[in-house]
N, C-alpha and C positions, 0 to 999 in steps of 0.2 A: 281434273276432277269434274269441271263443266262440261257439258254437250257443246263441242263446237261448234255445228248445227243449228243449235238454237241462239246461241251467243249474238251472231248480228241480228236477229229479228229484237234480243232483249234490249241491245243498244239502242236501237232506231224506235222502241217503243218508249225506251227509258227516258231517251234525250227528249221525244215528242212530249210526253209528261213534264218534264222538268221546264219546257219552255212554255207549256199549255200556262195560263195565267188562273192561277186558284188560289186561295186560302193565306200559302206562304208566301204566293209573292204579295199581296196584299197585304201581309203582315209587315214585310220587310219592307214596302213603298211607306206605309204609315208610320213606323217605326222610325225610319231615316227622316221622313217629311217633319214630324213633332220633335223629331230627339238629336237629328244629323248622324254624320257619316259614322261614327263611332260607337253610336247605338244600333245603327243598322246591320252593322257588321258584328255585332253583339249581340242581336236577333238571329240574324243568320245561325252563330254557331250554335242560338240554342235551340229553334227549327232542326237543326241536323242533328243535334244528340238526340233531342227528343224524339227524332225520326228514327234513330239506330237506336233506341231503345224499345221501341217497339217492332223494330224489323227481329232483334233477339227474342221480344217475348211472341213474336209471329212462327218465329223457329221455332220455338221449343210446344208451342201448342196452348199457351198464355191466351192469346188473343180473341181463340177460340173457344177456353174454357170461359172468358169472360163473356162473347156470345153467347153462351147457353144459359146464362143469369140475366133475364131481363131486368130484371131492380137492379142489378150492379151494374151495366149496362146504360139504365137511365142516369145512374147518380151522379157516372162519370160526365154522360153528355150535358147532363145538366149544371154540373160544377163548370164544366167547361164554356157554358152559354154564359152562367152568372160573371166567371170569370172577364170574360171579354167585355162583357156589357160594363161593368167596372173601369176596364180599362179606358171604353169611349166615356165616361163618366168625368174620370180622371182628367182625362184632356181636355173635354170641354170646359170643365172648372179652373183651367189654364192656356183659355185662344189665346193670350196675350202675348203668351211666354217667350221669348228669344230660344230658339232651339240650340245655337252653340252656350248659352249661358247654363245648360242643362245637360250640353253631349260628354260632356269630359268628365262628369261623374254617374251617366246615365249607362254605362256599355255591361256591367256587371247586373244591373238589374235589367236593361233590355234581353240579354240571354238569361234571366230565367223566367223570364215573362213570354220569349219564345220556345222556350224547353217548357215551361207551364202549359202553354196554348197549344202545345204540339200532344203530350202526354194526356192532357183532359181531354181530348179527341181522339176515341174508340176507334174511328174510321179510319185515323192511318193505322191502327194493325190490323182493321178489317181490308182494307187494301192491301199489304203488302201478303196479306194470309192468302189474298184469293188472287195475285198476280204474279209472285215469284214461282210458286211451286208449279207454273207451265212452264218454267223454263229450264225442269229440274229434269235427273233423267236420274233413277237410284238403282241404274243397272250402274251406276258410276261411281256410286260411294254413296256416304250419309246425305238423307235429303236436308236436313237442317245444317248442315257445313254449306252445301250448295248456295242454300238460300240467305248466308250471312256473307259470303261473298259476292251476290249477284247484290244482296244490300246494299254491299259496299262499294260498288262501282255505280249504284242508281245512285247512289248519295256523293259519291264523287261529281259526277254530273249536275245533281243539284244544287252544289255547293258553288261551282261554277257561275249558273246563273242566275242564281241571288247573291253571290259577290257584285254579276256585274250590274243588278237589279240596283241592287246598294250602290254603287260607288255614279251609276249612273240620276237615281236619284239624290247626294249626295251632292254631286257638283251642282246640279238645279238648282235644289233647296240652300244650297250659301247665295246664290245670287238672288233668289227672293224672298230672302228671308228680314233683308235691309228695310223693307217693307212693313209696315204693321196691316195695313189692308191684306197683303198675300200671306202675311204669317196666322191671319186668323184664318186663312182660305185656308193654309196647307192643315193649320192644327183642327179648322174644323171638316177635312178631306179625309184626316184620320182618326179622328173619332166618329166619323160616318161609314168606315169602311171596319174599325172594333165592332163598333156595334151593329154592322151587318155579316160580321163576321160570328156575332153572335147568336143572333136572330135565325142565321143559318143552321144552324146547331140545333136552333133549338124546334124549330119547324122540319127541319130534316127528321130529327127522331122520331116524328108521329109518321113518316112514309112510309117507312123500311119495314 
């Protein structure tokens, strides 16, 4: 049902994005750095729901009806700026913290704190709305079956390498975490990096 055709150009663009350094892997570096390996990998999975739940509401034309509502539009970007800014909040009000005294009941709220930060962010299904469907061909079947399989294999890919985003900062952060000087660096590494990942958001939306 894909264009075979187009299929290596989507791979080779897919994996180029997945390895580009944006948003989610900053999420999942902060995440692991403050929380350890169990919350990183906890992030991860909620990054990739929240990614395939917007790649489905990109299929169906969701994405785009919310494009056409500038106020709904802002409320989300804007939930999603407050959000994160909280988040670096949070952490600062805990440089102290021991990250393993924290990972082993932290992996259920780090994914949904990445399924949160992923869904308050209009721009992945404005992404996925304006990048899959070049790689669609609807002499070949339905264009929204197309585009939840082409999902499915960009999110295979990125799941990839924010596993090994996570597990590579993971190993890191147990060895300087012994530390109280580098555990305030890392905790305050990632609350510099929430709340620029906020600030993002929220300057971004006055450009577009």
């Amino acid at each position: 049902m894909l264009d075979l055709t187009l299929l290596p150009l989507f791979l080779a663009g897919g994996l180029a994005l997945a390895l580009t350094p944006g948003p989610d892997m900053a999420f999942t570096l902060a995440t692991t750095a403050s929380r350890g390996l169990r919350a990183g990998l906890g992030a991860v999975a909620g990054i990739i729901t929240g990614g395939a739940i917007w790649t489905v509401a990109a299929a169906i034309g969701l994405a785009a009806l919310l494009t056409a509502s500038e106020h709904a539009l802002a409320v989300v970007r804007y939930g999603g700026a407050i959000y994160l800014l909280w988040l670096a909040w949070q952490t600062i009000r805990s440089l102290d913290a021991a990250p393993h005294a924290r990972a082993s009941a932290s992996a259920s709220q780090a994914f949904l704190r990445g399924l949160m930060t992923n869904l308050l962010n209009p721009k992945v299904g404005l992404f996925f709305l304006a990048f899959l469907p070049q790689f669609t061909n609807a002499e070949l079947g339905p264009v929204w079956i197309q585009m939840l399989m082409l999902g499915g294999m960009f999110f295979a890919m990125g799941t990839m390498v924010l596993v090994a985003v996570a597990l590579a900062a993971g190993a890191a952060q147990a060895r300087l975490a012994r530390s109280l000087t580098l555990r305030r660096a890392l905790n305050g590494l990632a609350a510099t990096a929430f709340g620029a990942l906020g600030l993002r958001l929220i300057f971004s939306s006055n450009t577009d």
